[in-house]
C-alpha positions, 0 to 999 in steps of 0.5 A: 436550585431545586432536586429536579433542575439539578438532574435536569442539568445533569441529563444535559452533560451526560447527553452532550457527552454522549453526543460528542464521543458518538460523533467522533467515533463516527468520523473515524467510521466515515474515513474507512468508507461507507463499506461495513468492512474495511482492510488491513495489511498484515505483511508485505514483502519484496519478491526481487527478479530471482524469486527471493522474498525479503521485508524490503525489497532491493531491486537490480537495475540489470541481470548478470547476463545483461537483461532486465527484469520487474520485481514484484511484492506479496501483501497479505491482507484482511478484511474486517467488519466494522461491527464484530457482531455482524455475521460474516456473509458473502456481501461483506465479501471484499474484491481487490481490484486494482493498486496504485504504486508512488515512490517516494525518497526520504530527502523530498527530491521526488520528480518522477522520471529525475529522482524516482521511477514513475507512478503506475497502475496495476489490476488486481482480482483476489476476493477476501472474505470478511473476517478472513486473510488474503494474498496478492502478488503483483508487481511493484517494480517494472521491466520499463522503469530499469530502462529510464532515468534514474534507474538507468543511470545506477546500470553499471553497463557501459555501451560496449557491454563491459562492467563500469563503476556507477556513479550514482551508486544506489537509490532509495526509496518508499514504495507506497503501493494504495490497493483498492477494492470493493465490497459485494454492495459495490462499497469502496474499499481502500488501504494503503501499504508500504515497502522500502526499495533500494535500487541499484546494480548490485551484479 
């Protein structure tokens, strides 16, 4: 084989080689979206109905005076540009704009309204600047779900107001909460955080 095929083979491989990691490099890019940033959730926690926050949040079925209340949770998130050398600018701005809550329990019995509260929907407005952080409150638990099953079943209230042992205890699960959002050419933006709940009467 003469001096000049040789390096012609040579040019192949490394061209091949070159093809290859650009192409996988490119499909981890197209699973963030078309958007030139994407999202990352620094910190989440759980705000029980008294105002305390918490790395998990445990959710009381019922208040010591008889009442329900929704349980919220606070994600900090932030927004990157895929390419470090891209001035941040006001269109790679990003606006959270809505959130999509599942629970789900680590044994696989998930039948909403039997085994876990149900999937909802939540609306979000907080804008990120890319390169910047962000805080958004919402909620994560709501005042309806206390009052159907399985959540009633934990309330330790019997129907004449007094206080009874709960047969079923507590009830944990994974809030997946998938937060959506757009950036300013109108690009989809998606991330997807995680939250442990623990669901019970705990008065």
């Amino acid at each position: 084989m003469s001096t000049r095929n040789l390096f012609d083979n040579l040019g192949r491989l490394v061209l091949a080689a070159f093809v290859i990691t650009a192409s996988g490099c490119g499909s981890d890019m197209l699973r963030t979206g078309r958007s030139p940033v994407y999202l990352v959730v620094d910190k989440i926690q759980g705000i029980d109905s008294a105002g305390k926050a918490t790395a998990d949040l445990k959710s009381d079925v019922r208040n010591a005076d008889g009442s329900v209340a929704n349980d919220n949770a606070q994600v900090t998130v932030r927004a990157e540009a895929k390419n470090p050398n891209v001035l941040a600018t006001p269109i790679n701005s990003v606006t959270l704009t809505r959130y999509h809550v599942d629970y789900r329990r680590t044994d696989g019995h998930n039948i909403q309204g039997v085994d876990v509260p149900y999937s909802f929907d939540g609306a979000l407005s907080v804008t990120i600047a890319s390169g910047s952080t962000g805080d958004a409150v919402f909620e994560v638990v709501r005042h309806q779900a206390k009052l159907e099953p399985p959540l009633k079943n934990l309330d330790a209230l019997s129907e004449t107001g007094e206080r009874i042992i709960s047969g079923l205890g507590f009830l944990s699960t994974i809030a997946e909460i998938t937060i959506y959002g757009h950036d300013g050419n109108g690009n989809e933006v998606v991330v997807t955080a995680r939250l442990d709940v623990h669901f019970g009467d705990f008065v």
